[in-house]
C-alpha positions as CSV (number, residue, x, y, z in Angstrom):
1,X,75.6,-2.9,-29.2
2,X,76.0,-4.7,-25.8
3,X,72.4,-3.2,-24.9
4,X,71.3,-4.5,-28.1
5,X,73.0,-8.3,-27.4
6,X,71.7,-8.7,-23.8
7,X,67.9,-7.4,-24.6
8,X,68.2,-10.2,-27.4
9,X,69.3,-13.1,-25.4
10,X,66.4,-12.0,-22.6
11,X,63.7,-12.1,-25.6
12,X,65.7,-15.2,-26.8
13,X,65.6,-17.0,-23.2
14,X,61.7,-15.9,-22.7
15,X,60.5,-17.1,-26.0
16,X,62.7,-20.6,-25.1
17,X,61.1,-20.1,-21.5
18,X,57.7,-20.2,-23.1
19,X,57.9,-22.5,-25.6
20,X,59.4,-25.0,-23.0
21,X,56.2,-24.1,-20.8
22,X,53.4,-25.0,-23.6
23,X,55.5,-28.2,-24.3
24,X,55.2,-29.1,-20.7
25,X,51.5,-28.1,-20.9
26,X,50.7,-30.4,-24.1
27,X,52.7,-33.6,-22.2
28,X,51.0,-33.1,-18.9
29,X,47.4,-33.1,-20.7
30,X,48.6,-36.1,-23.4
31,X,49.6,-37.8,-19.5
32,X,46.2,-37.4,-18.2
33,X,44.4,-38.2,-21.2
34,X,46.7,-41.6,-21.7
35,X,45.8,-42.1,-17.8
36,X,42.4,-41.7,-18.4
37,X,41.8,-43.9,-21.6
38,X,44.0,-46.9,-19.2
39,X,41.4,-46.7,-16.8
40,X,38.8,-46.7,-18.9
41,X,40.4,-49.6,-21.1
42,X,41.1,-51.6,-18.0
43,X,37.4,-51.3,-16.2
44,X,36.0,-52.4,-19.7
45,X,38.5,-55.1,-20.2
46,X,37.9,-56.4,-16.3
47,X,34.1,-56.0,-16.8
48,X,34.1,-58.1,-20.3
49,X,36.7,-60.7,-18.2
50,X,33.3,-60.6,-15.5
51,X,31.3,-61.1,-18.4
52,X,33.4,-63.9,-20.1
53,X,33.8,-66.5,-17.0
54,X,29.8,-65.8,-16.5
55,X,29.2,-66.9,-19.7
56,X,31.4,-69.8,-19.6
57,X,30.2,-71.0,-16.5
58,X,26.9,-70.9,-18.0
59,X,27.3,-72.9,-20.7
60,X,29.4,-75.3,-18.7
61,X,26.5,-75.6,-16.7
62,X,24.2,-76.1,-19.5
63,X,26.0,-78.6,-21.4
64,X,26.0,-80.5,-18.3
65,X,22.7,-80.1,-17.8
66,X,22.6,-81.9,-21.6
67,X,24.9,-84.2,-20.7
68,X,22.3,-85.2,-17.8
69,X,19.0,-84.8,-19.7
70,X,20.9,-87.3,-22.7
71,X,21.8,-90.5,-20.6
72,X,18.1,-90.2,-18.5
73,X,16.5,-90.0,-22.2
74,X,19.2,-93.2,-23.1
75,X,17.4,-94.8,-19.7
76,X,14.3,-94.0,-20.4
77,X,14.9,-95.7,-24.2
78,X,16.2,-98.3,-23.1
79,X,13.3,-99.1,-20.3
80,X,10.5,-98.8,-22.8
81,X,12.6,-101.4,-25.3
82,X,12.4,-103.9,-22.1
83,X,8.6,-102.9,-21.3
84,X,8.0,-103.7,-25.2
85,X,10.0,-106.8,-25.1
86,X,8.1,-108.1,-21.7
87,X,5.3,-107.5,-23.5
């Protein structure tokens, strides 16, 4: 009966043991793969933030470029309106 008891709680305790050891398994993989998806979530985010000021420095550029290209055309109105009045 004791026999019996003791070669129980050793199957109980390695089955625990075991169980315990795929658990740890599975969290150490779900770790890496979490790990891995951050770093993959955090080049793409910093490349899109690259991407982002680019493109906003861009179109900063361009609408001042506009901006520019407006008020010479304004000029340019306004100096052919003289020319036509001179004349």
């Amino acid at each position: 009966m004791l026999m019996q008891d003791l070669t129980a709680q050793i199957q109980q305790a390695t089955q625990d043991r075991e169980e315990k050891s795929e658990v740890k398994a599975k969290t150490l993989q779900a770790k890496a793969d979490a790990e891995g998806d951050l770093k993959d979530t955090s080049d793409t985010r910093d490349a899109d933030q690259h991407y982002l000021d680019d493109l906003t420095a861009t179109c900063e550029q361009k609408a001042s470029d506009f901006e520019s290209r407006q008020q010479l055309r304004a000029e340019e109105f306004e100096a052919i309106n003289k020319a036509i009045e001179i004349i």
